[in-house]
C-alpha positions as CSV (number, residue, x, y, z in Angstrom):
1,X,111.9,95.2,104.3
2,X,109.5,98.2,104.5
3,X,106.7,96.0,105.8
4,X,108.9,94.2,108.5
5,X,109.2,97.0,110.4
6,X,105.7,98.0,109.9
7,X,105.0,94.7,111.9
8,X,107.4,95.2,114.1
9,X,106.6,98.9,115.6
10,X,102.9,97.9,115.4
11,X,101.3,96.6,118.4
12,X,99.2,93.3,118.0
13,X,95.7,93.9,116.5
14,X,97.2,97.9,115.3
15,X,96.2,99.2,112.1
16,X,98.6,100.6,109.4
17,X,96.8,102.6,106.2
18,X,99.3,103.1,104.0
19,X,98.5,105.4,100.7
20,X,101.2,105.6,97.7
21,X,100.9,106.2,94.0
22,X,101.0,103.4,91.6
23,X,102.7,102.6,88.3
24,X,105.3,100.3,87.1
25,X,107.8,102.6,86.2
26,X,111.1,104.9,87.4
27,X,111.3,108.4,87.9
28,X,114.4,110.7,89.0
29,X,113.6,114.5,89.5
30,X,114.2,117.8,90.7
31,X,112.6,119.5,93.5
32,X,110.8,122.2,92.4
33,X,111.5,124.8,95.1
34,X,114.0,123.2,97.2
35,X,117.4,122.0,95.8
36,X,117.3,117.8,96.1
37,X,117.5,114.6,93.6
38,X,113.8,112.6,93.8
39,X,114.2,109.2,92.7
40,X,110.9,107.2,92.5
41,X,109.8,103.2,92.3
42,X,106.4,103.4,91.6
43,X,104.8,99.3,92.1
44,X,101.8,97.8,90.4
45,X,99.2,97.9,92.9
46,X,98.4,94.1,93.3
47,X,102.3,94.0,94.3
48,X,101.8,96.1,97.4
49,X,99.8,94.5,99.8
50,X,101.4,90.6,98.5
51,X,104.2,92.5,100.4
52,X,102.4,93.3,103.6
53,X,100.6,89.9,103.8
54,X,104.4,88.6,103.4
55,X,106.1,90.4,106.1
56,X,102.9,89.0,108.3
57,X,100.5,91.4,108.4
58,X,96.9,90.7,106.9
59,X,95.1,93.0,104.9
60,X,91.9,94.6,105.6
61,X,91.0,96.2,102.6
62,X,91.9,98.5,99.8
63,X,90.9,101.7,97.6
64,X,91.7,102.5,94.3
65,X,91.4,106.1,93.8
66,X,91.4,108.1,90.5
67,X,94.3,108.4,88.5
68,X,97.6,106.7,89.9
69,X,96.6,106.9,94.1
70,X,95.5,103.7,96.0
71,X,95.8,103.0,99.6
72,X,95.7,99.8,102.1
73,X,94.5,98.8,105.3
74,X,96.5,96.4,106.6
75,X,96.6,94.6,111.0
76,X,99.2,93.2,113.0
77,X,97.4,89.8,114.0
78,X,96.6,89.7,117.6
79,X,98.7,86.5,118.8
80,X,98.1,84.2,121.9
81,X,94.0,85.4,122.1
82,X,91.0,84.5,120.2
83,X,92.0,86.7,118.1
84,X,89.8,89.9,119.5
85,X,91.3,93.7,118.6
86,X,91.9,96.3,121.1
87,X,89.4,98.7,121.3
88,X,89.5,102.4,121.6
């Protein structure tokens, strides 16, 4: 759902880089110096961008950092054109 609304605030040809942590796993937590309840999906990497490229967004490319951080570069197609990005 996430990733609809990416595409939908995005302007055609926009760029969206998205960085998150991976894992496949739960967590619930405390904050450390402010009083709140963390709860935390981490998703397998591979997962991630199938998601974008579902909601209609195509992906540009991808980094997999040290440890658990990755991030994505994914585009709002340009529609009704040759398919040339905005520039600027």
């Amino acid at each position: 759902m996430a990733f609809a609304q990416f595409r939908r605030v995005l302007v055609p040809g926009g760029s969206l880089l998205l960085g998150f942590h991976v894992g496949d796993e739960r967590r619930r937590g405390q904050g450390d110096e402010h009083p709140m309840a963390l709860s935390l999906s981490l998703l397998r990497p591979e997962r991630i961008p199938e998601l974008g490229v579902a909601a209609g967004l195509e992906l540009e490319g991808s980094l997999r950092g040290e440890g658990k951080q990755a991030c994505l570069l994914l585009r709002k197609p340009v529609t009704g054109g040759a398919g040339a990005r905005p520039t600027g």
